[in-house]
C-alpha positions in Angstrom: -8.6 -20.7 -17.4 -9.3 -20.2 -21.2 -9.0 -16.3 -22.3 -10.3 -14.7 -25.7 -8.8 -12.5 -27.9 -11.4 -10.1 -26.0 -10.0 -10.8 -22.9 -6.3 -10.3 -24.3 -7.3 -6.8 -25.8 -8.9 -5.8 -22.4 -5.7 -6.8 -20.3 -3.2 -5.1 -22.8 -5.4 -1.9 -23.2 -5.6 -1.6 -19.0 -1.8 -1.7 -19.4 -1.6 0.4 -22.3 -4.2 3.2 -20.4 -2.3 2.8 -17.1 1.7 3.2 -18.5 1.2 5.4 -21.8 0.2 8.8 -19.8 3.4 8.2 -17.3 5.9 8.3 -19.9 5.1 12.0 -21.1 6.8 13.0 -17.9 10.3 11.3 -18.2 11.9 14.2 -19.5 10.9 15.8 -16.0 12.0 13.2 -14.2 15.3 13.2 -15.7 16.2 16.7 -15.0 17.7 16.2 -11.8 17.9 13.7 -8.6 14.8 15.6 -6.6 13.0 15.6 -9.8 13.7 11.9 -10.1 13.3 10.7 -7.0 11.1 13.4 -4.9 9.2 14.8 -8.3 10.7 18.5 -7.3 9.0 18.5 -3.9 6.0 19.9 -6.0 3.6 16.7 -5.4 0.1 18.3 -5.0 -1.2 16.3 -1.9 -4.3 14.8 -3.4 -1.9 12.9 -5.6 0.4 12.0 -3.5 -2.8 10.8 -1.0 -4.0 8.8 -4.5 -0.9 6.8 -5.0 -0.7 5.9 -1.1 -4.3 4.7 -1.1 -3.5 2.7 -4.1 -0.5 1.2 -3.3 -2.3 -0.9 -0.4 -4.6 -2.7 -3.5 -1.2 -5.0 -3.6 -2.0 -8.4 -5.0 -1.9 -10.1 -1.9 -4.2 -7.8 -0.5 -7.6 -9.3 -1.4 -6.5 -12.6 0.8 -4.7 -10.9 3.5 -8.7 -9.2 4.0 -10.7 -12.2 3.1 -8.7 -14.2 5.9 -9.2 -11.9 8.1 -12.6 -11.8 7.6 -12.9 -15.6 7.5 -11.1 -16.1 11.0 -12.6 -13.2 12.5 -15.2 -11.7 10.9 -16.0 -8.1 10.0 -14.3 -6.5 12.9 -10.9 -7.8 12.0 -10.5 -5.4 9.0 -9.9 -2.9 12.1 -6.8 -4.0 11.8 -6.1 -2.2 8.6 -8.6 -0.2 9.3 -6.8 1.6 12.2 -4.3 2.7 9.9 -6.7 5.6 8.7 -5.2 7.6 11.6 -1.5 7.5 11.0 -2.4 8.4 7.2 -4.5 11.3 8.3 -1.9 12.1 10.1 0.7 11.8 7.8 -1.5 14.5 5.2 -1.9 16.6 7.3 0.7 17.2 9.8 3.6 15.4 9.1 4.2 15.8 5.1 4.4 20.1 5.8 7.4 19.2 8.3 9.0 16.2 6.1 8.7 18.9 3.5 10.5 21.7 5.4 13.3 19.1 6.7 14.7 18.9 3.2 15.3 15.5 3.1 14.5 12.8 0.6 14.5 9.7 2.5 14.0 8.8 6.5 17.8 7.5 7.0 18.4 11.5 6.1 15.9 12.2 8.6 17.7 10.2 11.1 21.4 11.8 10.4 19.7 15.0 10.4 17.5 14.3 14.4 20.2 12.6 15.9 23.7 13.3 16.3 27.1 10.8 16.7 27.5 7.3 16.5 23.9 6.7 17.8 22.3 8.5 14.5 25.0 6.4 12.3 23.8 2.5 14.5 20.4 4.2 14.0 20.7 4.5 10.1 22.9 1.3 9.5 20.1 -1.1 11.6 17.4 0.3 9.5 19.2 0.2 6.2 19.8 -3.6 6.7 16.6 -4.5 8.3 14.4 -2.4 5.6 16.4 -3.4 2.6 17.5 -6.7 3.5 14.0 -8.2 5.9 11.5 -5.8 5.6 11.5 -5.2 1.9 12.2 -8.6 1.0 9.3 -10.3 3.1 6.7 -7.4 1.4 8.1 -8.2 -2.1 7.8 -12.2 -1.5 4.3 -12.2 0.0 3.2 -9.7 -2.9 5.4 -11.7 -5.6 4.0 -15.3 -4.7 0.5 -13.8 -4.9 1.0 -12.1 -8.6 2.3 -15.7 -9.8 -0.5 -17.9 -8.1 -3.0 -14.9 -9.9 -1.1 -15.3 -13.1 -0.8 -19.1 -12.8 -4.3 -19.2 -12.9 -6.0 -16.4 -15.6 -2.4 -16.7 -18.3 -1.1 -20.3 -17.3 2.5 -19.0 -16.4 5.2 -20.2 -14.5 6.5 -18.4 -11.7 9.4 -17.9 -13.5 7.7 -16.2 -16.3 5.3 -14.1 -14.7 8.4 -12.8 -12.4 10.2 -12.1 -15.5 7.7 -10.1 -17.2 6.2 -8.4 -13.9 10.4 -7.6 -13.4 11.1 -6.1 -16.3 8.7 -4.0 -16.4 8.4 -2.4 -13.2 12.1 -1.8 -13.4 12.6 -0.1 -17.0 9.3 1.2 -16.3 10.3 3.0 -13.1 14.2 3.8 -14.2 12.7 5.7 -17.3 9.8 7.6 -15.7 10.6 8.5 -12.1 8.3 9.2 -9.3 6.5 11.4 -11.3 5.2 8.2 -13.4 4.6 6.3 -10.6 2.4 8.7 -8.7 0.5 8.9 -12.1 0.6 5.0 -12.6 -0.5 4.8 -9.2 -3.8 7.8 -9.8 -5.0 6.0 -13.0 -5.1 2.3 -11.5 -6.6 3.3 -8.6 -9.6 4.5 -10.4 -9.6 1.3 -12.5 -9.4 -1.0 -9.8 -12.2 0.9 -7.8 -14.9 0.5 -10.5 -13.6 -3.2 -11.3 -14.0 -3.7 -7.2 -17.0 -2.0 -6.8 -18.8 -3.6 -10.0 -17.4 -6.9 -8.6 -19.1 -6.4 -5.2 -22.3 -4.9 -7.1 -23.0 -8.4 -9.3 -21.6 -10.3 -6.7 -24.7 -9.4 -4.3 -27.0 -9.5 -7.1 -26.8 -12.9 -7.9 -30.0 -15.1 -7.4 -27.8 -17.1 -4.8 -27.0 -14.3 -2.8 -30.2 -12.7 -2.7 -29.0 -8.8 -2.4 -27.8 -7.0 0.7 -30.4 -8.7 2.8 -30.2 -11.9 1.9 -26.7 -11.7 2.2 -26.9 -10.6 6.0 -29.7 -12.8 6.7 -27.1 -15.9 5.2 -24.0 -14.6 7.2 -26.1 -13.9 10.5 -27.0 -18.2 10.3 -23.4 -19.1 9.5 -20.6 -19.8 11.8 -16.9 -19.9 11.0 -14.0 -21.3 12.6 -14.7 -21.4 16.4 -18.4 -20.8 16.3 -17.1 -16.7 14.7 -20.5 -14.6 14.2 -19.0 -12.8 10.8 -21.3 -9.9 11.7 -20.1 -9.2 15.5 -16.8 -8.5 17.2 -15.3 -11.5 18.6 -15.7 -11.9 22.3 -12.7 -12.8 24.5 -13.0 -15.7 27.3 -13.2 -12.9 29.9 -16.7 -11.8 28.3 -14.9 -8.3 27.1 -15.4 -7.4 23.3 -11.7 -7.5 21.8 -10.4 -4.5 20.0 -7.0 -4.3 17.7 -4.4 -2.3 19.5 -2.7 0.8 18.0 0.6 2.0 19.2 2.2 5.4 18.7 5.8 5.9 19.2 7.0 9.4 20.1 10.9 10.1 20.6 11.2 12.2 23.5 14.5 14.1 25.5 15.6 12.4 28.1 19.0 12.9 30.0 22.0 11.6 28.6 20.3 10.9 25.5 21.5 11.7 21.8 18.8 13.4 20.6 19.1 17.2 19.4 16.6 19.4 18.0 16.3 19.8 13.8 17.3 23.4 12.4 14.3 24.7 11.5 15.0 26.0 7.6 12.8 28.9 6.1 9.2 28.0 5.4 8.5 26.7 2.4 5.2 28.2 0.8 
């Protein structure tokens, strides 16, 4: 893909607009190592909601949801959809008692829950499986996604656009905190909301599409893989509609168990 100097401008200024405001707010961040890394426990939640929300527009993101909805239609966005009600809630029941725990990251959490060896195999597993699995799976999907992106619109190598997209996260981040990050995070999600939005808007506008009607009318005449009806929940071989599962994990007593109630500290207001 050919860009003009137009199209340069625009990229540098969305970058310009989306890093400049952060940087005012190093000097808070450097103040201390909650300031750095939990922004003083003074987050105001609609910000801290903001940066969540936006950190799921990851690059991989728009195919992760177009396959789903190519292999099984609209109703297969439930399952990111069904996240909505672990994040509502995480607002607004669990971030008052993370708060009031004190701590700044969950291996804390599990030194502070459990007791003896159990809360130290506890924190070790998830310290290797998170930093060393997890992470790296997340950061390779998201990765390979920015460099096929970036192959595409720029012409670079995955070398290069690793480079550049390195670098900059990382000074970026080291020099600004969380406090820049939540900000980062606020600005581009309002950016990329408009540039989806107006993206959806002239998509269904176009003379091939035929507007919200048209497009319906096409989708309700096309199958996909299967004989898949885009516009209705798939249909299992038992004739029962299927649904995406969600599973909730609660710790519990039981006897002989490790498990020991958290101090409650003083509220925090």
């Amino acid at each position: 893909m050919h860009l003009h100097a137009i199209d340069w401008i625009i990229a540098l200024a969305s970058v310009a607009v989306c890093f400049a405001p952060a940087l005012f707010v190093s000097k808070r961040s450097g103040k201390s190592t909650a300031e750095f890394f939990a922004s003083g426990r003074s987050v105001p939640w609609w910000l801290a909601g903001l940066s969540m929300v936006a950190t799921t527009f990851s690059s991989d993101t728009p195919n992760l949801v177009a396959n789903f909805v190519r292999t099984q239609g609209v109703a297969g966005n439930w399952q990111w959809w069904a996240f909505t009600l672990t994040g509502v809630a995480t607002v607004f029941f669990y971030a008052r008692l993370w708060r009031r725990s004190g701590v700044l990251t969950d291996l804390e959490f599990y030194e502070l829950r459990y007791s003896g060896k159990a809360a130290s195999a506890v924190r070790g597993f998830r310290a290797l499986y998170l930093g060393l699995f997890f992470n790296c799976i997340i950061m390779a999907t998201v990765n390979l996604a920015a460099c096929k992106i970036a192959a595409v619109l720029f012409g670079f190598s995955r070398w290069e656009t690793l480079l550049a997209v390195g670098l900059l996260n990382v000074v970026f981040a080291a020099h600004s905190g969380l406090w820049g990050v939540l900000v980062i995070d606020m600005i581009q999600f309002f950016i990329k909301m408009a540039a989806v939005i107006a993206a959806a808007y002239f998509a269904v506008t176009l003379p091939q599409v035929g507007g919200m009607s048209g497009l319906v009318d096409k989708l309700s005449h096309v199958r996909g893989p299967g004989g898949l009806h885009y516009l209705k929940p798939s249909v299992a071989s038992s004739g029962s509609a299927s649904f995406s599962g969600v599973s909730t994990f609660v710790d519990s007593p039981s006897s002989g168990s490790t498990l020991r109630s958290v101090r409650r500290p003083s509220p925090v207001s």
